[in-house]
C-alpha positions as CSV (number, residue, x, y, z in Angstrom):
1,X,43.4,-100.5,-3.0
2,X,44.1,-103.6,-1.0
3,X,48.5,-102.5,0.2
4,X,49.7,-105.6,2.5
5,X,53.2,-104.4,2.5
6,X,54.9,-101.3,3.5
7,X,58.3,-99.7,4.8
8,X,58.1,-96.1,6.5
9,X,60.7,-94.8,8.4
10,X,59.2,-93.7,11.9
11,X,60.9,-90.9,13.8
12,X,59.9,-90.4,17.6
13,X,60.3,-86.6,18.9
14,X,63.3,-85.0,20.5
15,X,63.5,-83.6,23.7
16,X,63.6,-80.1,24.4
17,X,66.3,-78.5,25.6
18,X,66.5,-77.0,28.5
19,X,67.7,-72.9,29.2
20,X,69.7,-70.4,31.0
21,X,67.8,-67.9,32.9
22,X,67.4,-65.7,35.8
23,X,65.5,-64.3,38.0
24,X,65.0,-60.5,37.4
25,X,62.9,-59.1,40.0
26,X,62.9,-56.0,41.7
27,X,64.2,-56.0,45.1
28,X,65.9,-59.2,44.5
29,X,69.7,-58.3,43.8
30,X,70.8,-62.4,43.7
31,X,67.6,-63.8,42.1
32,X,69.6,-66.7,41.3
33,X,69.0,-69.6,38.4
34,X,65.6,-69.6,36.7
35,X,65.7,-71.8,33.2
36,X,63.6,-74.7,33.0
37,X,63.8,-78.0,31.8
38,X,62.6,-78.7,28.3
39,X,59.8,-81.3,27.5
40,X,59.6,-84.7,26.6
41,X,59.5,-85.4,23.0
42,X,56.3,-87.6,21.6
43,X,56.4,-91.2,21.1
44,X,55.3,-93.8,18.2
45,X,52.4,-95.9,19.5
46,X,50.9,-98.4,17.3
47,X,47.4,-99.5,18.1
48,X,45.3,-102.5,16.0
49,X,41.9,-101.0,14.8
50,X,39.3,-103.5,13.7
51,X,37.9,-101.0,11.0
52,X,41.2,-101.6,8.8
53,X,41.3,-104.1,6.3
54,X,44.5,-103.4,4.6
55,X,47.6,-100.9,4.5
56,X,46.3,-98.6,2.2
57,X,46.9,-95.6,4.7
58,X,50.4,-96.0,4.4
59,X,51.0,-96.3,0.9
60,X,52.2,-92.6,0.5
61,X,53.6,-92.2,3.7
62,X,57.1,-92.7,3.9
63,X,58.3,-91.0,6.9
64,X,56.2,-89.9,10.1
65,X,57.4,-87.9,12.6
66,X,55.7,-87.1,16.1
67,X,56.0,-84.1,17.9
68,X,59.1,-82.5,19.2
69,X,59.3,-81.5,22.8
70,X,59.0,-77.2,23.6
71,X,62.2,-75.9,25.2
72,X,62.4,-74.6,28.8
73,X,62.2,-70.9,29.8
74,X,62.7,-68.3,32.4
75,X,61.0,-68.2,36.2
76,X,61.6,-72.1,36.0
77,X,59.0,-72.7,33.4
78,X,59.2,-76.2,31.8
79,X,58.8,-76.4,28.3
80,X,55.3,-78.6,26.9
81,X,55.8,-82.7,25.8
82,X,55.1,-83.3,22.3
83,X,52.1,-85.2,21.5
84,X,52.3,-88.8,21.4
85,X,51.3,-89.9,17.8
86,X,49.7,-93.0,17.6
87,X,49.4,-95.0,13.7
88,X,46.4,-97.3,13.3
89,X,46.8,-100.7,11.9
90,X,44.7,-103.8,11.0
91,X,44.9,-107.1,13.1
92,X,47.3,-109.5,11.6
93,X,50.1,-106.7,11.1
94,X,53.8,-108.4,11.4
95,X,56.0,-105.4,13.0
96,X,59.8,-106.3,11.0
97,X,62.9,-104.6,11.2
98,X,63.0,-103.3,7.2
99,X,67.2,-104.4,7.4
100,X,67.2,-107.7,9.3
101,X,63.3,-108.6,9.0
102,X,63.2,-109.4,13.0
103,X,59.6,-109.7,13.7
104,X,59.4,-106.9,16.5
105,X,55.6,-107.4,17.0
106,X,52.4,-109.8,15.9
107,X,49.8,-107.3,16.2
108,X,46.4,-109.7,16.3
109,X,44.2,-108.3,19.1
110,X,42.3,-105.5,18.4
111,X,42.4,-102.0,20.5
112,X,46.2,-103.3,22.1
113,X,48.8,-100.7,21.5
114,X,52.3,-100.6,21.2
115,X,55.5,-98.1,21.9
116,X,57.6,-98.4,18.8
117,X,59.4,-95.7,19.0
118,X,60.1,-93.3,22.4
119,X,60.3,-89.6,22.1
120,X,63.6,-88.2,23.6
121,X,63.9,-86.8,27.2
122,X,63.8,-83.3,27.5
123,X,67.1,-81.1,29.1
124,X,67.6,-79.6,32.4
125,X,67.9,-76.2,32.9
126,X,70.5,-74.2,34.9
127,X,68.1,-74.0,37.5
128,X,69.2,-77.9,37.5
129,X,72.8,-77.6,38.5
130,X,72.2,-75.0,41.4
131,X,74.0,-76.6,44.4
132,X,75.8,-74.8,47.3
133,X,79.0,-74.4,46.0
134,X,77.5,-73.3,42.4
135,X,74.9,-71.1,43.4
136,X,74.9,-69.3,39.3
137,X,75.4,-72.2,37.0
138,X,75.4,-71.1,33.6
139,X,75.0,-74.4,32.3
140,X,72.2,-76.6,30.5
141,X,71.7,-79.7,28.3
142,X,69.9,-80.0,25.5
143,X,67.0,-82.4,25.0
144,X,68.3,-86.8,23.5
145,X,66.7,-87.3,19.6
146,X,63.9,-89.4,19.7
147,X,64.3,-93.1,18.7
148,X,64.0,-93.7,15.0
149,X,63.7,-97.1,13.2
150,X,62.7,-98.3,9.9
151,X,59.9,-100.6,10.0
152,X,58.1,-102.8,7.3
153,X,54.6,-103.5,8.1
154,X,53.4,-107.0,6.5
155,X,49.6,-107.7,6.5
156,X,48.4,-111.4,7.2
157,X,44.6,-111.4,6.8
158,X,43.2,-112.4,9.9
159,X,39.4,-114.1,8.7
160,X,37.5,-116.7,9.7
161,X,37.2,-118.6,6.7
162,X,39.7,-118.6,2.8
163,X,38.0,-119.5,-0.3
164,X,41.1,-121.5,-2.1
165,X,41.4,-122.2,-5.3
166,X,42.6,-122.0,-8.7
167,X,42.2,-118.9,-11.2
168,X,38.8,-118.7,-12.7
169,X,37.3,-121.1,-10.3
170,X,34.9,-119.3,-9.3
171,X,35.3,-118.4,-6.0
172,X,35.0,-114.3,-6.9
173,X,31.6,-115.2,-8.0
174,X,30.9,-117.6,-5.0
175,X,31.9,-114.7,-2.2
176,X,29.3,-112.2,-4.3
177,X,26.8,-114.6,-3.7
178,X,27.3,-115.3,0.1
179,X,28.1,-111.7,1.0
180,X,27.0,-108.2,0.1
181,X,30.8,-107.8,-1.4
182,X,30.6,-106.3,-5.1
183,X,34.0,-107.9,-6.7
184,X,34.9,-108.1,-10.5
185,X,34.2,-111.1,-12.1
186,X,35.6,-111.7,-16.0
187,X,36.0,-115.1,-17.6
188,X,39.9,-115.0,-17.6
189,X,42.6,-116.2,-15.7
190,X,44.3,-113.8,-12.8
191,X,40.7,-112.0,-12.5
192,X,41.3,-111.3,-8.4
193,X,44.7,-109.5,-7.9
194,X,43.5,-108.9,-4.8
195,X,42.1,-110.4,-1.5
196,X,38.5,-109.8,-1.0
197,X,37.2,-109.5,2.5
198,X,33.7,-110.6,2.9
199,X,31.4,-110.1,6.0
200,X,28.6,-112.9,6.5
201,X,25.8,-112.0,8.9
202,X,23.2,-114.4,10.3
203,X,20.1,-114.4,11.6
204,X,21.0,-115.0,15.1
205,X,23.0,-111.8,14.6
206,X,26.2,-114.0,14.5
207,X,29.1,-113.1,11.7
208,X,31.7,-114.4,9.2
209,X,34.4,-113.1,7.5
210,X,35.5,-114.4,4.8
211,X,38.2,-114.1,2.8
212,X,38.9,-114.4,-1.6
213,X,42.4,-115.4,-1.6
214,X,43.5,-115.2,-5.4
215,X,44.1,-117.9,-7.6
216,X,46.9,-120.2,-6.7
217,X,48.9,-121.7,-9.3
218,X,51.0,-124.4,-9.9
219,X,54.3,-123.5,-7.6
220,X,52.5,-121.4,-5.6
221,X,55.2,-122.3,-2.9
222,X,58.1,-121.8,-4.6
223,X,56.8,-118.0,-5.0
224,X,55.7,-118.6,-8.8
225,X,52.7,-116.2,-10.1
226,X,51.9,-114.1,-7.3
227,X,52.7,-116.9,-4.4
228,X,54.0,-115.8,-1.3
229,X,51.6,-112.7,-1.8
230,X,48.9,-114.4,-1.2
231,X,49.9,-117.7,0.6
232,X,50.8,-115.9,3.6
233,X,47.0,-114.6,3.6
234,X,46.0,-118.3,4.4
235,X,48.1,-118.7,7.5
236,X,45.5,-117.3,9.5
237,X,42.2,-118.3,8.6
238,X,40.2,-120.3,10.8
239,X,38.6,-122.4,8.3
240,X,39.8,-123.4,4.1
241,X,37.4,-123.7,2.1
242,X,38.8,-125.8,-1.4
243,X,36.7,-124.1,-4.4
244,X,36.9,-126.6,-7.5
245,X,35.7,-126.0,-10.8
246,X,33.7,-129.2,-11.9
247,X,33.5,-128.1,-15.0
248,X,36.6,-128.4,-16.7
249,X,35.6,-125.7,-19.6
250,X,39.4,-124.2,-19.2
251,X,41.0,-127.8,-20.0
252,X,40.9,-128.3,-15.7
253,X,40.7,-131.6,-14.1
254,X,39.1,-131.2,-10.3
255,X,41.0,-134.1,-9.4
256,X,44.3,-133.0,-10.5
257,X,43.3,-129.3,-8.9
258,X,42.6,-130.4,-5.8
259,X,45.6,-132.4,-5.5
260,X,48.1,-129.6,-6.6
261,X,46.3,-127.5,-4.4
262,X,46.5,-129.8,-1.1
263,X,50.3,-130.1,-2.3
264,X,50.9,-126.4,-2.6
265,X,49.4,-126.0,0.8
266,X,51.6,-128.8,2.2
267,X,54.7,-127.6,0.8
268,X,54.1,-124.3,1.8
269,X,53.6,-124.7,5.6
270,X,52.5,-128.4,6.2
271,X,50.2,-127.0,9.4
272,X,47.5,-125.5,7.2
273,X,46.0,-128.7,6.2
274,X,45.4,-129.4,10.0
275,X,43.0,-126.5,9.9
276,X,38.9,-127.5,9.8
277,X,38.4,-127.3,5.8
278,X,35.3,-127.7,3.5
279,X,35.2,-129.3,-0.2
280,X,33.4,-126.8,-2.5
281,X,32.5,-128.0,-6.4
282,X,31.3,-125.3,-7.9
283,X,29.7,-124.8,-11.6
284,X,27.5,-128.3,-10.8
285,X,25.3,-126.4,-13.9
286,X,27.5,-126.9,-16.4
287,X,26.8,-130.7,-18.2
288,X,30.7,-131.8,-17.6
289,X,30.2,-131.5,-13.9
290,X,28.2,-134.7,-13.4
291,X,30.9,-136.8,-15.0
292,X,33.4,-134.9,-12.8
293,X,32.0,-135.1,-9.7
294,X,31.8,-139.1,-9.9
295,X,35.9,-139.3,-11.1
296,X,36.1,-136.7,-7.8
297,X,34.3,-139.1,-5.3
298,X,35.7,-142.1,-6.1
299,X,39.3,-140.3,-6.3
300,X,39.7,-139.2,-2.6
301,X,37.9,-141.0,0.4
302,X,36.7,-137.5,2.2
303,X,34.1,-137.3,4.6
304,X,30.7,-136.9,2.8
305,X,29.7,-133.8,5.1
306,X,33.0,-131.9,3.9
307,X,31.8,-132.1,0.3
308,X,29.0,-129.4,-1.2
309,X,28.3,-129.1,-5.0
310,X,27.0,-126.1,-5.8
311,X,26.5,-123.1,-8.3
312,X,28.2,-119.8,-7.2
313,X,26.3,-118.9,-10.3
314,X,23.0,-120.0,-10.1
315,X,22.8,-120.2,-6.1
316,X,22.1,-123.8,-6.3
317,X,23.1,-125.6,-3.2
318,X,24.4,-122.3,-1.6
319,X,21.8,-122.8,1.4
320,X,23.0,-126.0,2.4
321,X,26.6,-125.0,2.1
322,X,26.2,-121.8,3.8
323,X,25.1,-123.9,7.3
324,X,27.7,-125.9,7.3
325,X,30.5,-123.4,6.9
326,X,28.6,-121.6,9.7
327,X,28.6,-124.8,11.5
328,X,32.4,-125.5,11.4
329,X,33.6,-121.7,12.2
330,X,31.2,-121.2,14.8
331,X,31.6,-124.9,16.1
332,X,31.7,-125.3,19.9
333,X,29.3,-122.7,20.6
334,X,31.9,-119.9,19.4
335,X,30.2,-116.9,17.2
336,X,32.5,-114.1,15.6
C-alpha cells in the first residue's frame, strides 16, 4: 500500500538514574560513596533509505519509543545507554511539527541521518557529590525524560520523470509498457488511486524513474477529487511528461485537456511549468486520433521535438519516445 502521510508520536529514552551506595569491603571501616551514574537514554535518529518508496512502515505505528537508559549501581558502576533507535524513511520525506506543521526537516539525500529526538542524560550518583566537607553524601538525581514530539511525516515523490494527465488517459497503461511495473488498468475513471513508481533501465546501464501520478481533474488546485494528494507528488520530478488521450472516446477534447491541465499546474505552483516537459498523445490507434492530433497542432505552437504520438497500447511510437525522455532527464551528460 502506497501511505504518503503519517503522524506518530516519537518518544526518545530517559536517563537512568543514578544510586546510593557504598563501599563494603573488609578492612575498610570508611569505604566511603560508591553509586554510580545512570546511563544515557537512546535517541530518535532518522536516516533516508533509497529502498523505500512510500510510508507504508508506519501506517500501524503510532508511537515509538527508544531505549531507556540502565540505572547506576554499587562499587561506582555506571549504568548501560540505551540503544539509539534509528526509523528509515524514503527520500522526499517533509519532517512537520503535527500541531503547527513547521517543516523541521527536507529529507532528500539518501543515507543522511537526523537526531529528532535526544534520549535524556543519565543521573549522578552519590559517589558524585563526595567533596571534602561531605565526605558520605547520601544524595543522587535521577536520570531528565527523553525529548518527545509529535511528528507528521509527508512523502513528496522524489522521480525523475511524472506521467500527467487526466483519468483514463492512459498513462497506467503507458508506464506498463516502458517499465517492468504490473499496475491495474480498467476502462473507468479514477483507475490509479495510487502513484506508481516505475524503474527504466538502459542499455548503457543508465536508469529512470518514473512516476504515475493519478488522474488530475478539473480543480485539481483548489484540492477537488484527490488534489493536493497527488499535486504535491509533481513538485519534485525532474521532468513532466503531459499524457493526452487523442481519442476522445470518454467525450475528451486533447485541446481542452491539455489546457486545463497546464492551468491546474500553473495555479497550483506556477514553477512547475518551468520544469523540462514532454507532449505525449497517446491512443494514436483509435480512428478519432488523426482528426485530433491536427485541431492539437495547429492549437498550441510547441516545439515539434516535445510532441510524440504514440500507442501505450499497441507500443507504436514507444521507441522513439523512450529516447527522447532519456534524452531530456539524462541531458548534460547526467545518468540516474
Amino acid at each position: 500500500m502506497f501511505i504518503d502521510s503519517v503522524v506518530v508520536s516519537l518518544h526518545a529514552g530517559k536517563g537512568g538514574s543514578g544510586v546510593v551506595a557504598w563501599r563494603r569491603e573488609k578492612f575498610i571501616p570508611k569505604g566511603g560513596p560508591a553509586g554510580g551514574d545512570g546511563g544515557n537514554g537512546g535517541s530518535l535518529i532518522l536516516k533516508v533509505d533509497s529502498h523505500l518508496l512510500s510510508l507504508e512502515d508506519y501506517r500501524n505505528k503510532k508511537i515509538v519509543l527508544a531505549e531507556n537508559g540502565r540505572d547506576g549501581s554499587g562499587s561506582n558502576k555506571k549504568g548501560r545507554n540505551g540503544k539509539d533507535l534509528t526509523l528509515n524513511v524514503p527520500p522526499g520525506t517533509l519532517v512537520k511539527d503535527a500541531k503547527t506543521k513547521e517543516v523541521l526537516f527536507d529529507l532528500t539525500e539518501v543515507n543522511s541521518e537526523v537526531v529528532l529526538c535526544r534520549g535524556g542524560r543519565g543521573g549522578k550518583g552519590n559517589c558524585r557529590f563526595k567533596s571534602p566537607t561531605n565526605q558520605a553524601p547520601n544524595i543522587f538525581t535521577e536520570g531528565t525524560k527523553g525529548e518527545s514530539k509529535e511528528i507528521e511525516f509527508e512523502l513528496k515523490l522524489i522521480a525523475d520523470v511524472g506521467l500527467i494527465g487526466f483519468p483514463n488517459s492512459g498513462k497506467s497503461t503507458l508506464i506498463s509498457s516502458l517499465t517492468n511495473v504490473s499496475v491495474k488498468i480498467a476502462p473507468y475513471p479514477f483507475t490509479t488511486l495510487r502513484p506508481n513508481i516505475g524503474l527504466i533501465e538502459f542499455d548503457d546501464f543508465s536508469k529512470i524513474f518514473i512516476a504515475d501520478i493519478p488522474g488530475i481533474i478539473e480543480g485539481a488546485h483548489l484540492n477537488k477529487g484527490l488534489g493536493f494528494s497527488f499535486l504535491k507528488h509533481i513538485e519534485r520530478t525532474s521532468t513532466l511528461v503531459f499524457v493526452i488521450d487523442l481519442s476522445g472516446i470518454d467525450g475528451r477534447d486533447p485541446v481542452e485537456d491539455f489546457t486545463v491541465l497546464q492551468n491546474e499546474l500553473k495555479k497550483y505552483s506556477p514553477e512547475l511549468l518551468n520544469k523540462p516537459f514532454l507532449v505525449a498523445l497517446n491512443k494514436i490507434d483509435t480512428m478519432e486520433a488523426k482528426d485530433n492530433l491536427k485541431r492539437f497542432k495547429k492549437s498550441f505552437s510547441l516545439d515539434k521535438n516535445l510532441i510524440f504520438t504514440l500507442s501505450a497500447l499497441t507500443k507504436e511510437g514507444l521507441s522513439k519516445f523512450l529516447e527522447a525522455l532519456k534524452s531530456i532527464v539524462q541531458k548534460d551528460g547526467k545518468k540516474f
